[in-house]
Every structure is written in structure tokens, then in C-alpha cells.
C-alpha positions in Angstrom: 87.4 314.0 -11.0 90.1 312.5 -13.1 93.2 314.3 -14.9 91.9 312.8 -18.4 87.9 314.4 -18.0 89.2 318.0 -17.1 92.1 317.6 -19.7 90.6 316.5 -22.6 87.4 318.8 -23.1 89.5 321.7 -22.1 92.2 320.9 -24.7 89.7 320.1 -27.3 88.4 323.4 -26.9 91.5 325.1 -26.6 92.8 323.5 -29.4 90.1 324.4 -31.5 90.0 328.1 -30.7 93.8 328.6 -30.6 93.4 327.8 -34.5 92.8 331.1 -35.4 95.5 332.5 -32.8 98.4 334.7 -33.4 101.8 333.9 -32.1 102.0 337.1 -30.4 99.0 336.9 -28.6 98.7 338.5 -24.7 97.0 335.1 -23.6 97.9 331.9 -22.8 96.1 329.4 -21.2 97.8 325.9 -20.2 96.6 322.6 -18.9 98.7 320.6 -16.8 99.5 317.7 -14.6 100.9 318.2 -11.5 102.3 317.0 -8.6 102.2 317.9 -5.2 105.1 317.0 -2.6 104.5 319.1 1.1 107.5 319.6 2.6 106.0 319.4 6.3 106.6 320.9 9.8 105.3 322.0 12.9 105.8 323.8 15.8 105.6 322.3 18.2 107.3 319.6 16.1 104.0 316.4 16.7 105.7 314.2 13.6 102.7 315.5 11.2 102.6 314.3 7.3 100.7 315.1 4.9 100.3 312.9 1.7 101.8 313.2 -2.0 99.4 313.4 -5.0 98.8 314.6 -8.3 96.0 316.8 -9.1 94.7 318.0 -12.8 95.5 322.3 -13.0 94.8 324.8 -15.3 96.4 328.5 -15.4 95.7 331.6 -17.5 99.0 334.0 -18.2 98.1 337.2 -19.6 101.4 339.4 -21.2 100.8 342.9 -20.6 104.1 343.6 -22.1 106.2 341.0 -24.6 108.5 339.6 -21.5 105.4 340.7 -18.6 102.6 338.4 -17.9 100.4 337.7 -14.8 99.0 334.4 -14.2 96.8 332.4 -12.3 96.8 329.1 -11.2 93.8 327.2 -11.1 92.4 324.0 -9.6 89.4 322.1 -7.8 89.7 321.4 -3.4 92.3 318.9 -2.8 91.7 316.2 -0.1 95.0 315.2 1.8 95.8 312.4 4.7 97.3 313.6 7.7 99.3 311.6 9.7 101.0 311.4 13.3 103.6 309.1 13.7 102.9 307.3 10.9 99.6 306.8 12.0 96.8 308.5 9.7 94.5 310.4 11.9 92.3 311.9 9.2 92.4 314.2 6.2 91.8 317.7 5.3 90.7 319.7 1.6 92.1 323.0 1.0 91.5 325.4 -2.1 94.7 327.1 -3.3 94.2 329.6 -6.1 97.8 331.4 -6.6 98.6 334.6 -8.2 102.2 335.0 -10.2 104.0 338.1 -12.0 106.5 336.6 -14.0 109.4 337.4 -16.9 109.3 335.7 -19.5 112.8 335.4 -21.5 112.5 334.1 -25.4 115.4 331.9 -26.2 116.1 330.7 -30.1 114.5 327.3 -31.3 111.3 327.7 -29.5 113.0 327.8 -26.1 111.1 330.4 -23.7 112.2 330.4 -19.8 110.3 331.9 -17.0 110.2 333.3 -13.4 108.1 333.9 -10.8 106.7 335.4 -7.5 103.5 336.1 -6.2 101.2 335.0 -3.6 99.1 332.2 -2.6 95.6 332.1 -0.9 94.7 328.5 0.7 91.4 328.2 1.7 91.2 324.7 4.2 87.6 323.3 4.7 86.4 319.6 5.6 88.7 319.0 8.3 88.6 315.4 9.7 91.2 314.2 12.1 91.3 312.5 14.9 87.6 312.1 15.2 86.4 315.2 15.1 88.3 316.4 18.4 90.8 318.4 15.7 90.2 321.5 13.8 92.2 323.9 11.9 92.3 327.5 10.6 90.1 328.4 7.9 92.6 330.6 5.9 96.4 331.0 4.9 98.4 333.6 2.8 102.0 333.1 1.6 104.3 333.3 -0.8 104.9 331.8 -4.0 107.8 331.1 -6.5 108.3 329.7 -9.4 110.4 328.8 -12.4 109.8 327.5 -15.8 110.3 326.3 -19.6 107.8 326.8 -22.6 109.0 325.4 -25.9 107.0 325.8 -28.7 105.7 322.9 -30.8 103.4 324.6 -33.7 102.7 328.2 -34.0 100.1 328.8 -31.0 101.0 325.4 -28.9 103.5 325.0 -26.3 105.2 322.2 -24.3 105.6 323.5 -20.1 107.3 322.6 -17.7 107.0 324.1 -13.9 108.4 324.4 -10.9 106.1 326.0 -8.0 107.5 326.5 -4.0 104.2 327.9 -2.0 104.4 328.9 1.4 101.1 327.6 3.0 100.3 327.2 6.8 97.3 326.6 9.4 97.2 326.0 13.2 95.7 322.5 14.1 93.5 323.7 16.8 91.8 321.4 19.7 88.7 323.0 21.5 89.6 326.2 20.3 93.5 326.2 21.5 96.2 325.9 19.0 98.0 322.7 19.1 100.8 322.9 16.9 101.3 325.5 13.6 101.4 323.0 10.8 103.5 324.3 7.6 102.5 322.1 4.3 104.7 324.3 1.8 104.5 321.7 -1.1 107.0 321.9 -4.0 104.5 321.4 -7.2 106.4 319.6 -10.0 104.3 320.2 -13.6 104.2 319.1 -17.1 101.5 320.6 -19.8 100.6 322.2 -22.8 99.6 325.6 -23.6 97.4 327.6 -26.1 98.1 331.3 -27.2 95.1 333.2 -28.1 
């Protein structure tokens, strides 16, 4: 599933509804691109990686009060190569819907900054490495942080930007003993638009 199929239906529709939008509306829903960079590590240290990409997203913020909202982050199961060495020894999907509570701070011309925290929930399926003789955990939780920028462009349409550090961990497991802990912890660099309803 490409960036441009989810994108453009959902922006259509978006744009069409937001139409009839007030500025001051408690919801916002955003499409964005974004890229995913794992930072890495294990323990025992077994020189893992675990590859870059960018993904299609979409998140819903809901203001409970003017500078309050919730939100939550969106997506479809990721598929990721692992390697050792160097060497690529398989890949493994993982679902990571993510809850935030951030404060929103309007600034003049448009300008509204935001932070973050909240928690993460990976869900990791589809393991395949190194032939089937690796496995790992089914679950993580962790933290999450984030920062941001929405600058309005019309009355009910923003341009984003977003910054996302998510704590997210499994053990790599062979015939049921833990190998290593492996820490992914990806920094997710966005860019998007955004609808107030």
C-alpha cells in the first residue's frame, strides 16, 4: 500500500467535509508522511539493525480544552529487515498504535507549537529470521514523546510537522530462551496536513 492511495482518498474526503468546519473545532485529523529511523541496541550487544523507511500515517487529535488535546496515531503493520553484522537474516512486522496528551500553544500568523507524552503499544507478528530458528516477543509498551508545528494555511487546513521518540523493545528468543533484548526506539520524522472539524 502506497503513501499516494491512503493519502489521497483520505484527503479528498477530509477536504470535503472540513468545508463546513469551524476554526475552533475539538477535532483534527491529519495525514502524514513519515519516516522511520530505529535507533538500535541490544543486550547482549549481537551487532542487530533494523532498516529505515517511510510509511503513510494518519492521527486523530481531539481538544478537550483550547490548548488540551489527545491524539492517536495511526497506521497499517510495518515490515522491517533485520540484520547481524551486516548480514540480513530476515525481517519482522510490528503494529504500533501510540497514544499522546499534548499542549498545544497558539502563536500569531498561524504558528501553533506542540508537545507530547504518552505511550506506545507495539504489537510484533510475522517474525522471519534466520530461518525460522528465531522468534521474538509478541508485545511491547513504552514511552512516547513528541514535539511539533501546525501553521495554518486556510481557515480549517493546516501544514504539520512532527517529531516522535518511541521507546519500543522485544526479546529475540531461540527455542524459547532469550537471546538478546533488542531495543528498536525509532525517531519518526513527519510532514502533513490537517483538517479541523
Amino acid at each position: 500500500m502506497s503513501f499516494v492511495r491512503l493519502a489521497v482518498p483520505a484527503a479528498l474526503l477530509c477536504g470535503f467535509l472540513g468545508t463546513a468546519a469551524a476554526a475552533d473545532s475539538s477535532l483534527l485529523v491529519r495525514v502524514r508522511a513519515v519516516h522511520i529511523a530505529p535507533d538500535v541496541s541490544t543486550s547482549p550487544d549481537i551487532d542487530a539493525d533494523v532498516s529505515n523507511k517511510t510509511i503513510p500515517e494518519v492521527d486523530i487529535s481531539y481538544f478537550f480544552m483550547p490548548n488540551l488535546a489527545v491524539e492517536l496515531i495511526l497506521t497499517y503493520p510495518q515490515k522491517h529487515d533485520v540484520t547481524v553484522g551486516g548480514d540480513r537474516i530476515g525481517s519482522v512486522k510490528h503494529l504500533p498504535p501510540t497514544l499522546t496528551l499534548q499542549y498545544h500553544l497558539p502563536l500569531a500568523n498561524g504558528f501553533k507549537p506542540y508537545a507530547g507524552v504518552g505511550f506506545n503499544y507495539t504489537r510484533f507478528m510475522d517474525a522471519d529470521l534466520a530461518d525460522g530458528s528465531l522468534d521474538v516477543d509478541k508485545s511491547s509498551f513504552g514511552f512516547a514523546y513528541q514535539l511539533g508545528l501546525d501553521f495554518a494555511i486556510s481557515k480549517n487546513m493546516t501544514l504539520n510537522l512532527d517529531v516522535k521518540k518511541v521507546r519500543m523493545s522485544t526479546d529475540v528468543k531461540a527455542g524459547g530462551a532469550t537471546v538478546t533484548d533488542l531495543s528498536i526506539d525509532p525517531l519518526l520524522l513527519g510532514v502533513g496536513v490537517g483538517w479541523y472539524f
